[in-house]
MIDOSE-1310 file (N, C-alpha, C; in nm, 2 decimals, decimal comma, always signed):
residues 222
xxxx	+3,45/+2,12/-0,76/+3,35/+2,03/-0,73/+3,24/+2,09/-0,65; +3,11/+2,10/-0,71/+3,00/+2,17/-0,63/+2,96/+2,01/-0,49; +2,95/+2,07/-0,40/+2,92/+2,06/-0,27/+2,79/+2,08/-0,23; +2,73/+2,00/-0,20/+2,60/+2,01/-0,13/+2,57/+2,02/+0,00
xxxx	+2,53/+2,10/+0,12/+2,52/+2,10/+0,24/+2,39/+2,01/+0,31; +2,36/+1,88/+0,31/+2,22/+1,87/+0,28/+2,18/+1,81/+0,37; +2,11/+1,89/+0,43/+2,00/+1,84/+0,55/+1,88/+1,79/+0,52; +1,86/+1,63/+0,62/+1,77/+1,49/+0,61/+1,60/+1,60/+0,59
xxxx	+1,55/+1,55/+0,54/+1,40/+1,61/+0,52/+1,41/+1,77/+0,49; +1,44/+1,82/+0,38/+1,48/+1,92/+0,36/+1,45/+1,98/+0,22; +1,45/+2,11/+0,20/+1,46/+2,18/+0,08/+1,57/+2,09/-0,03; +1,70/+2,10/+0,05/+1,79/+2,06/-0,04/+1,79/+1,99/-0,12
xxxx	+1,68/+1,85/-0,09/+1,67/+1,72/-0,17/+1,64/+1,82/-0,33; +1,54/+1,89/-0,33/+1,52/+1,96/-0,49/+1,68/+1,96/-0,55; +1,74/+2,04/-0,47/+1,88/+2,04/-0,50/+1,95/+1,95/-0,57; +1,94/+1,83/-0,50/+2,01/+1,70/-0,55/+1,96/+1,63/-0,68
xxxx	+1,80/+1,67/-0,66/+1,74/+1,65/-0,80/+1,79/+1,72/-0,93; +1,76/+1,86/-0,89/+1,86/+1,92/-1,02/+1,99/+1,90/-1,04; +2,09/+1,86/-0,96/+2,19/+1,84/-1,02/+2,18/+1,70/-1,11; +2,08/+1,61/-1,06/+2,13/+1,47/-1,15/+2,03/+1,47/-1,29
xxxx	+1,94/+1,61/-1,30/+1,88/+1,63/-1,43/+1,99/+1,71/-1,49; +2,07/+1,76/-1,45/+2,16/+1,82/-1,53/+2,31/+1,74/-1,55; +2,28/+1,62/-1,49/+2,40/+1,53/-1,52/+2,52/+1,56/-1,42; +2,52/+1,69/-1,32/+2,65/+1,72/-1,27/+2,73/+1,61/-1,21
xxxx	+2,81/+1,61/-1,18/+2,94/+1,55/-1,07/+2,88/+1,66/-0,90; +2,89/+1,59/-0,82/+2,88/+1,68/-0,73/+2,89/+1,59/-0,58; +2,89/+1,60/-0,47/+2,97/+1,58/-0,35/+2,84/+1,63/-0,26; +2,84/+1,51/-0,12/+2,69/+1,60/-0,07/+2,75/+1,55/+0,12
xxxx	+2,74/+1,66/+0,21/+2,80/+1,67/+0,30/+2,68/+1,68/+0,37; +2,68/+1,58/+0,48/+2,54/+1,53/+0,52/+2,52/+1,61/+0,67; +2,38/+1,64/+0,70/+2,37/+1,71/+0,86/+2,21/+1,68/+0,87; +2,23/+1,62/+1,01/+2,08/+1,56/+1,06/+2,06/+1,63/+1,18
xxxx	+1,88/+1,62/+1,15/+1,81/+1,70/+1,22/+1,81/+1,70/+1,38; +1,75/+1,76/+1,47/+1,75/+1,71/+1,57/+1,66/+1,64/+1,57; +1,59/+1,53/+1,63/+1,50/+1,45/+1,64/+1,42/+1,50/+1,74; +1,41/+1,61/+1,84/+1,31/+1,68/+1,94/+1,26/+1,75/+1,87
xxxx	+1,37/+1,87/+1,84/+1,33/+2,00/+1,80/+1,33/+2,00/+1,64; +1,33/+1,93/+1,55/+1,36/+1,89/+1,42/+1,48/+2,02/+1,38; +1,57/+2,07/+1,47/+1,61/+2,20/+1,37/+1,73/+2,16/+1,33; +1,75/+2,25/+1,26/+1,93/+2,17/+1,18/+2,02/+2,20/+1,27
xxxx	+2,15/+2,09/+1,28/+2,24/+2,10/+1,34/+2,36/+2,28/+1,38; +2,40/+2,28/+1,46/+2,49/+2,41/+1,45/+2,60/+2,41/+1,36; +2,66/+2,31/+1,36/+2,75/+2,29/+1,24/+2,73/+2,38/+1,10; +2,63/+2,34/+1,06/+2,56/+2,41/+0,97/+2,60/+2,55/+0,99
xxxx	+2,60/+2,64/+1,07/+2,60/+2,79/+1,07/+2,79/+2,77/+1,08; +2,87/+2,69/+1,03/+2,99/+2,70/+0,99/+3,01/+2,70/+0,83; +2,91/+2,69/+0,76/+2,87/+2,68/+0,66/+2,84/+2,84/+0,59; +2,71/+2,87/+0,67/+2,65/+2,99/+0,64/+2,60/+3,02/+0,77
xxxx	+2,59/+3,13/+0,78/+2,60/+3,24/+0,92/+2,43/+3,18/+0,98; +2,33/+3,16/+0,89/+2,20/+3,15/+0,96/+2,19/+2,98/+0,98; +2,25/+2,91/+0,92/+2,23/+2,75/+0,95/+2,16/+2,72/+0,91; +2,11/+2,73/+0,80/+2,00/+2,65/+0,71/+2,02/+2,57/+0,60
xxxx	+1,95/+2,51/+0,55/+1,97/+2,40/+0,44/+1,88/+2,45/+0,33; +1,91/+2,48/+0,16/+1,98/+2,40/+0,15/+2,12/+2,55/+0,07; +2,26/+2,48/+0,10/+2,36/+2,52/+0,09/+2,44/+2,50/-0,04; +2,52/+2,58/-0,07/+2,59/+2,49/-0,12/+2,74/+2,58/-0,16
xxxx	+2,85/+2,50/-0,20/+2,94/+2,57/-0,27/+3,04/+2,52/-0,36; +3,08/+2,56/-0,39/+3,13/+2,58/-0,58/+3,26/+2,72/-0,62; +3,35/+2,65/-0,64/+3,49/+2,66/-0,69/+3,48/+2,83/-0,62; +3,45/+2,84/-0,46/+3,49/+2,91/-0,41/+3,38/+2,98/-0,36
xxxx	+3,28/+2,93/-0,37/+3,15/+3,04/-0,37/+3,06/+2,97/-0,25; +3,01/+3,06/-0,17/+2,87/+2,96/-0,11/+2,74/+3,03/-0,11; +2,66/+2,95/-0,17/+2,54/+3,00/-0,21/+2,46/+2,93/-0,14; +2,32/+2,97/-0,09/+2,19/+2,96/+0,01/+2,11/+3,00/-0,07
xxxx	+1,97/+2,93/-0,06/+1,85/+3,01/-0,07/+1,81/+2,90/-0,25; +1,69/+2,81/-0,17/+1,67/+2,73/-0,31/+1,65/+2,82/-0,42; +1,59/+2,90/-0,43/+1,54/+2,93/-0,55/+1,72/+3,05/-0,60; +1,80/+3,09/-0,54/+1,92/+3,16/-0,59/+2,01/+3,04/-0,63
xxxx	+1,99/+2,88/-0,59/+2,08/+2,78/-0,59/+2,06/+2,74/-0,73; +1,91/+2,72/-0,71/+1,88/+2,65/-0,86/+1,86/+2,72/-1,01; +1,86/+2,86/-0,96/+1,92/+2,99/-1,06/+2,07/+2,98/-1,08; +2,13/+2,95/-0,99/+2,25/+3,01/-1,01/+2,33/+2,84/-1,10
xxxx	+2,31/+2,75/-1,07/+2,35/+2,60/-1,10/+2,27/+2,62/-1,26; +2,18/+2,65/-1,32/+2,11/+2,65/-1,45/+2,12/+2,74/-1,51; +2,18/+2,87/-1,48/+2,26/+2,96/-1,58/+2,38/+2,92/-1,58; +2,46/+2,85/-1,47/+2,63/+2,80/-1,49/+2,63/+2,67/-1,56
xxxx	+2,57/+2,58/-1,53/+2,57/+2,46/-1,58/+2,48/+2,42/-1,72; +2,34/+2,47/-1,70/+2,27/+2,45/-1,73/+2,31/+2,43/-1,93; +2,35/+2,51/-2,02/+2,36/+2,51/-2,15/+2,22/+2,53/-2,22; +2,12/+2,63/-2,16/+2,04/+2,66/-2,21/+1,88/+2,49/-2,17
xxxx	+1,93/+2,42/-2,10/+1,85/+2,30/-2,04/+1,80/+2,36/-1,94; +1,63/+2,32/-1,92/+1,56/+2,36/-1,80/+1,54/+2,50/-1,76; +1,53/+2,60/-1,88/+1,44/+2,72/-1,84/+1,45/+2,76/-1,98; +1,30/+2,86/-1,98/+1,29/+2,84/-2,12/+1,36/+2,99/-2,16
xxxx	+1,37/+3,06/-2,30/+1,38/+3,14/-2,35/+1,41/+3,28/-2,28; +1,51/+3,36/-2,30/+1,48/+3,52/-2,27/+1,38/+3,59/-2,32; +1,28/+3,64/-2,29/+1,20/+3,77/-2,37/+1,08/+3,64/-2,42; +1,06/+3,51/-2,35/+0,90/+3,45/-2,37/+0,82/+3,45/-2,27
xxxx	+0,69/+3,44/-2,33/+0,58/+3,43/-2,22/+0,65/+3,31/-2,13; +0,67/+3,19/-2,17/+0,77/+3,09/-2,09/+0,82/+3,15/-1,97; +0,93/+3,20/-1,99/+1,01/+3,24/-1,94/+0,95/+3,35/-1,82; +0,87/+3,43/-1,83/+0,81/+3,48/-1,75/+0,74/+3,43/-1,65
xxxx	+0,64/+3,32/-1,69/+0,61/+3,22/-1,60/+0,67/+3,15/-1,51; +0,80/+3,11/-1,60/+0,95/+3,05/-1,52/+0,95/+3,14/-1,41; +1,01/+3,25/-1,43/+1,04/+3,35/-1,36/+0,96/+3,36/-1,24; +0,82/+3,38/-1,31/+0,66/+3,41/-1,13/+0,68/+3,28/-1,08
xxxx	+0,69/+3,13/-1,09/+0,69/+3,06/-1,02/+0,87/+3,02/-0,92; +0,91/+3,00/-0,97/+1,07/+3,02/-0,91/+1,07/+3,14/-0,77; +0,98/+3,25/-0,80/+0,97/+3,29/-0,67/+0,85/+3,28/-0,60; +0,72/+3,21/-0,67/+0,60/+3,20/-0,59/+0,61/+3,07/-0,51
xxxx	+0,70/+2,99/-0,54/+0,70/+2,87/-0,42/+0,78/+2,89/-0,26; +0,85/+2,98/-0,25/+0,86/+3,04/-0,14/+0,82/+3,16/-0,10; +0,77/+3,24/-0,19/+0,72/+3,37/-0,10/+0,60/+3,38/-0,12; +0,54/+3,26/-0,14/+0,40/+3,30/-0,17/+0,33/+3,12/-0,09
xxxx	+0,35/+3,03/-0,17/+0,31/+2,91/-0,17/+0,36/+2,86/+0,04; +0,49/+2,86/+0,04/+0,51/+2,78/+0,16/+0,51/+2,89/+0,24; +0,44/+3,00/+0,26/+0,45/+3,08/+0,38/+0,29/+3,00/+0,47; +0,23/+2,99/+0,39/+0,09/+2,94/+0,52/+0,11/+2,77/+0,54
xxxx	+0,21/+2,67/+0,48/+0,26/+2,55/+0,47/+0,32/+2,58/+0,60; +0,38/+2,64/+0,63/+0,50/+2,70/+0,72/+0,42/+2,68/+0,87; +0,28/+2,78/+0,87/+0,22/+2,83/+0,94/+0,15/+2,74/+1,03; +0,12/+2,66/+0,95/+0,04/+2,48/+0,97/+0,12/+2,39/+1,06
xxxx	+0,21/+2,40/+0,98/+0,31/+2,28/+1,05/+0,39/+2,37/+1,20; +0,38/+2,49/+1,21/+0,39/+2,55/+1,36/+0,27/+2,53/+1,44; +0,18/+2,57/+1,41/+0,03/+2,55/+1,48/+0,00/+2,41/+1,51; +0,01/+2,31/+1,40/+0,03/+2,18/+1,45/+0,11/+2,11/+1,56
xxxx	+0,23/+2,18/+1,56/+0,31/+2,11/+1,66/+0,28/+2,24/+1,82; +0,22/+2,34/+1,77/+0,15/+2,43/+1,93/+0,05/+2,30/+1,96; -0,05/+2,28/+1,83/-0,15/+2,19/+1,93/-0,13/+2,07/+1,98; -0,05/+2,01/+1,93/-0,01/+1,85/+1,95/+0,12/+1,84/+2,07
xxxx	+0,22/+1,90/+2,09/+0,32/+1,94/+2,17/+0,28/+1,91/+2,30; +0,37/+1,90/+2,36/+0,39/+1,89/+2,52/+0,38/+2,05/+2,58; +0,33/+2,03/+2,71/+0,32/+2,17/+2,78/+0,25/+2,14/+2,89; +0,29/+2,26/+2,99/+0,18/+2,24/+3,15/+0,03/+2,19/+3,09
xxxx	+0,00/+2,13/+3,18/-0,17/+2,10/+3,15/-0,25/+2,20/+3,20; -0,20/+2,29/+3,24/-0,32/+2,38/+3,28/-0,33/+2,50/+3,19; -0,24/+2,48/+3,06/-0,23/+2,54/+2,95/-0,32/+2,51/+2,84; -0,24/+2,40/+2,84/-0,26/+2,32/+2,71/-0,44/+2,33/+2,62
xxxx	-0,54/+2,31/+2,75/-0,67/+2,32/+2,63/-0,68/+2,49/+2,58; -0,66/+2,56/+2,65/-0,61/+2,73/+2,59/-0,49/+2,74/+2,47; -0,39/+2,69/+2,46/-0,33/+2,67/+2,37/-0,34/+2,61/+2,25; -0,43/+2,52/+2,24/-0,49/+2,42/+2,18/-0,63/+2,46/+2,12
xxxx	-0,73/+2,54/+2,18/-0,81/+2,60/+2,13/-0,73/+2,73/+2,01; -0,65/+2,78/+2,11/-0,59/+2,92/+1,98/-0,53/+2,83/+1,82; -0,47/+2,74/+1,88/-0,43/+2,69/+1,74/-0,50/+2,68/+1,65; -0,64/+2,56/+1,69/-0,69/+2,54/+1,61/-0,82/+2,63/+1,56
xxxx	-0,81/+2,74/+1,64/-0,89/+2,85/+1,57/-0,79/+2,92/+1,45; -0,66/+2,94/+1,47/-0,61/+2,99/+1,38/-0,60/+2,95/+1,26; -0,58/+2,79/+1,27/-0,58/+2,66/+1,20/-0,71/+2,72/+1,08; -0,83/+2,68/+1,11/-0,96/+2,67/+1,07/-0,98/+2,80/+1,03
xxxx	-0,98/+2,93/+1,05/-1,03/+3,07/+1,02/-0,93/+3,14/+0,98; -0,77/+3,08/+0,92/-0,70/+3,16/+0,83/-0,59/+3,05/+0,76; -0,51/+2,93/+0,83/-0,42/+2,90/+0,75/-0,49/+2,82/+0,65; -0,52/+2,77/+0,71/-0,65/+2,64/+0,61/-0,70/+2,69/+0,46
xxxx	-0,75/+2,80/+0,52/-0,85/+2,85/+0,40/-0,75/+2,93/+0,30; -0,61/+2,99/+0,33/-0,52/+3,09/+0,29/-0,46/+2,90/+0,17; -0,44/+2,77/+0,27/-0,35/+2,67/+0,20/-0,45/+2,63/+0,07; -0,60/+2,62/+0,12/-0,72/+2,57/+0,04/-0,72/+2,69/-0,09
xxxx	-0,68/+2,85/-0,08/-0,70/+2,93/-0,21/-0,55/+2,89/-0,25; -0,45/+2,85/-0,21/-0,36/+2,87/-0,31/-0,33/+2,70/-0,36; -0,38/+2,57/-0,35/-0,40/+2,45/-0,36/-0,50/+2,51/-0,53; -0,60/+2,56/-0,50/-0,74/+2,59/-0,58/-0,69/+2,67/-0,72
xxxx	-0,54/+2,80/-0,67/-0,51/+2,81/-0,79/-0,42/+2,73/-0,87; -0,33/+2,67/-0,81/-0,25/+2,58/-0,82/-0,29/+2,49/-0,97; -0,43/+2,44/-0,91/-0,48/+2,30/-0,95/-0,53/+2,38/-1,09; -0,59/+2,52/-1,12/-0,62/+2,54/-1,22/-0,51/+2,56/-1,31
xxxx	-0,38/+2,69/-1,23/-0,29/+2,69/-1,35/-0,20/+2,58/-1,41; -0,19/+2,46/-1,34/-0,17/+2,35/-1,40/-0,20/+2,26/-1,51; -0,36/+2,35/-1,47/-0,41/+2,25/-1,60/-0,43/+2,29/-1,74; -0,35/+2,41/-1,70/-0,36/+2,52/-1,85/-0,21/+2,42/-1,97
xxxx	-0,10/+2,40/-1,86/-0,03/+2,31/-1,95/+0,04/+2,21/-1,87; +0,10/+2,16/-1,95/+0,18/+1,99/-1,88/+0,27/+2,02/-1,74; +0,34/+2,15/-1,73/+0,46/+2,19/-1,68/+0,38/+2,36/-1,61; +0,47/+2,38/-1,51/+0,45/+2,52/-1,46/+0,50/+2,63/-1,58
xxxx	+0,60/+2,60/-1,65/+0,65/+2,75/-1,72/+0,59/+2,68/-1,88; +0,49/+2,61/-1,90/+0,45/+2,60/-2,00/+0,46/+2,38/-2,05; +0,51/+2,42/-2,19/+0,52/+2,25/-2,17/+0,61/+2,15/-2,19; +0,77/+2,24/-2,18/+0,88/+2,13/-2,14/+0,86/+2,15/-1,97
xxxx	+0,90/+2,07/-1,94/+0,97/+2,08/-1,77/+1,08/+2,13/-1,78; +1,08/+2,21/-1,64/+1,23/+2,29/-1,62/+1,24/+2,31/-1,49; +1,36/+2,37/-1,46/+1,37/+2,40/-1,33/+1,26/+2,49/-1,23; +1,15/+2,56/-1,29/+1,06/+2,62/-1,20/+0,97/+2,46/-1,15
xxxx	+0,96/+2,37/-1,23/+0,86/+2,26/-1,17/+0,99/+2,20/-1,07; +1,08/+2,17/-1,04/+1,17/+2,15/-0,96/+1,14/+2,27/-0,80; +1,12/+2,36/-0,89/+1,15/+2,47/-0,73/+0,99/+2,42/-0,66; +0,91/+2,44/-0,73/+0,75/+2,40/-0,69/+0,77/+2,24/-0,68
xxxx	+0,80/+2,23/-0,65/+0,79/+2,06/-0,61/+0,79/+2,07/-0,48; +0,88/+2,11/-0,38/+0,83/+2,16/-0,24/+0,74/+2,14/-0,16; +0,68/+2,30/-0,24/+0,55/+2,35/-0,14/+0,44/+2,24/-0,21; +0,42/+2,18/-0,30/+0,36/+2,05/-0,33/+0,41/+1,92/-0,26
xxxx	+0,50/+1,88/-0,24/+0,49/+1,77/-0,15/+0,46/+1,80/-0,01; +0,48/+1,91/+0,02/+0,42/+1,91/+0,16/+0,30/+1,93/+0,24; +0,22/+2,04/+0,10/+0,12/+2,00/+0,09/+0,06/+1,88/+0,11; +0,08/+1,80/+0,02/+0,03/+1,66/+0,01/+0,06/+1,59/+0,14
xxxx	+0,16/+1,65/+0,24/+0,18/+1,53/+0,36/+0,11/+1,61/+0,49; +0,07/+1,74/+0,46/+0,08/+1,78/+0,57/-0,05/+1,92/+0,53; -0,08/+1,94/+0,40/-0,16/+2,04/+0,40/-0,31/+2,01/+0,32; -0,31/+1,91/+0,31/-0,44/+1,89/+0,24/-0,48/+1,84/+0,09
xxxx	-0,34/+1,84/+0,02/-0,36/+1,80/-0,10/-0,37/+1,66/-0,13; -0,44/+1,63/-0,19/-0,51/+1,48/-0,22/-0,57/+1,47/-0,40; -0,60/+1,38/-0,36/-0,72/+1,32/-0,47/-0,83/+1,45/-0,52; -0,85/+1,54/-0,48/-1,01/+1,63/-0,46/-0,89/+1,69/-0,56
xxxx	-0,79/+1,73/-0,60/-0,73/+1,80/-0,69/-0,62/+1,75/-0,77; -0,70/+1,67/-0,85/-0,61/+1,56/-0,95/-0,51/+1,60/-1,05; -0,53/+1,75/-1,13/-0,38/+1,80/-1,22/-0,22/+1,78/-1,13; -0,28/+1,83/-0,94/-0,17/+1,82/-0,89/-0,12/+1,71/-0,87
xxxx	-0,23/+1,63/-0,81/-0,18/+1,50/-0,79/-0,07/+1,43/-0,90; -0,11/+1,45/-1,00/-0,05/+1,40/-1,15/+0,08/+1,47/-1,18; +0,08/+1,58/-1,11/+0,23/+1,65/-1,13/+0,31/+1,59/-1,05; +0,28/+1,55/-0,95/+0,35/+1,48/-0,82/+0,41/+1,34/-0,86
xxxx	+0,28/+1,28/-0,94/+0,30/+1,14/-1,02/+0,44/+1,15/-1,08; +0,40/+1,25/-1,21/+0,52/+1,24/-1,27/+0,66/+1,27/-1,26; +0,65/+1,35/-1,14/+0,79/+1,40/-1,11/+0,82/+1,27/-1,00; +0,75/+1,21/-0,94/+0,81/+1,14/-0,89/+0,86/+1,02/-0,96
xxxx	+0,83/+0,95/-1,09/+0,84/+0,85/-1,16/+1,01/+0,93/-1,26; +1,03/+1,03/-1,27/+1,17/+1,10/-1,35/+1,30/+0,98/-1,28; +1,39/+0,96/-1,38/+1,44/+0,86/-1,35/+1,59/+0,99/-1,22; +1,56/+1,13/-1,28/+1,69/+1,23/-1,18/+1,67/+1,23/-1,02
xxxx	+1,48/+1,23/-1,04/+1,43/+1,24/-0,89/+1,46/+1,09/-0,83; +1,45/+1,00/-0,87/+1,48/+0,89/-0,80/+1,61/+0,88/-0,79; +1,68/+0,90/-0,84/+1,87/+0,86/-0,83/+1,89/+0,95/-0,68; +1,81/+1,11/-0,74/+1,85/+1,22/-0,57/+1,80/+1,17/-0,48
xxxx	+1,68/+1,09/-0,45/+1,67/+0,99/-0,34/+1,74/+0,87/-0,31; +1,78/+0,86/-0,42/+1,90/+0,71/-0,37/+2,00/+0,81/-0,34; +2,04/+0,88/-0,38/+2,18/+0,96/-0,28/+2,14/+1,02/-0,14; +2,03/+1,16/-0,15/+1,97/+1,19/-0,08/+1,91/+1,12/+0,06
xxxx	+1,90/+0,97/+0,02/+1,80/+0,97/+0,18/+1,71/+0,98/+0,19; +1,62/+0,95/+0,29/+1,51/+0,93/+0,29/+1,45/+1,08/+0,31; +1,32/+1,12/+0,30/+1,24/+1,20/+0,21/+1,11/+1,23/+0,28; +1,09/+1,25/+0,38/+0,96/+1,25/+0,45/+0,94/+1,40/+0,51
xx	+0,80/+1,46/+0,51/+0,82/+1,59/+0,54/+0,63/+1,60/+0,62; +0,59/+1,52/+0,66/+0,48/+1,45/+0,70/+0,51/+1,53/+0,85
């Protein structure tokens, strides 16, 4: 029985989505955030040595790291569903996005939501407007404009087809679902870039994404 380690506002939720587009059976072992520090519980590093989400394991195995989870669940499970072809342009696409949503997409998402909570945070007051100016210089003269060019490409290679790896859906629009919702709560993505907006639409209207929120829990990354 695959096992889910899955922490509230998290990567993992993708996780729970692919399993119920792939129809799996699967078991989800729940860990909540701190409510100060938002960080995952310690429990968690009984799991996996670094304590992060999202986890998982399977008839003996424990695997970390969304984009190795949802590789590894879609070559074992999958039967050829949700990624396209060996040796297609597809498939290579598949391939560049599955790792451009975390090593490329959520690194200045990342960056934002630290700088946000520097500016907004509690601290001596005799800090704070010093503190608070660095952020939001940082904010304005690198993360902004780094979230604004990769939003800008986003919005165009989307519109080239229906789907990230071309024009079924697969598991690369699953891994990119992420650094697009968070975007949308927390980096700028709106209405001014409607292909994305519309990918957001329709993944959120899939009848797998809704069921992993009815199991999953609530969903907020705001």
């Amino acid at each position: 029985m695959i096992i889910v380690h899955h922490l509230n506002n998290s990567r993992s939720q993708r996780v729970l989505w692919l399993l119920e587009e792939l129809g799996l059976d699967y078991e989800i072992k729940r860990y909540e955030r701190d409510p100060k520090t938002m960080l995952a519980p310690p429990d968690l590093r009984e799991v996996h040595p670094l304590g992060k989400s999202p986890v998982i394991t399977d008839e003996g195995l424990t695997i970390a790291e969304s984009g190795a989870i949802i590789e590894y669940l879609v070559d074992r499970y999958g039967n050829g569903r949700l990624s396209p072809a060996h040796g297609t342009p597809e498939r290579l696409r598949y391939t560049y996005w599955m790792h451009y949503a975390e090593g490329s997409a959520m690194p200045p998402l990342l960056l934002k939501l630290v700088f946000d909570r520097i500016e907004k945070g509690p601290m001596p007051f005799i800090v704070k407007p010093v503190a608070k100016a660095i952020a939001q210089r940082a904010k304005r003269s690198f993360i902004e404009p780094q979230i604004n060019r990769h939003l800008d490409y986003l919005e165009n290679e989307i519109g080239h087809t229906k789907w990230f790896a071309g024009k079924s859906f697969s598991a690369a629009d699953i891994q990119m679902s992420f650094p697009l919702e968070a975007a949308a709560a927390r980096g700028g993505l709106n209405a001014t870039r409607p292909k994305l907006m519309d990918f957001l639409d329709r993944i959120h209207k899939r009848p797998a994404y809704k069921r992993a929120l009815e199991r999953g829990g609530a969903y907020e990354l705001g």
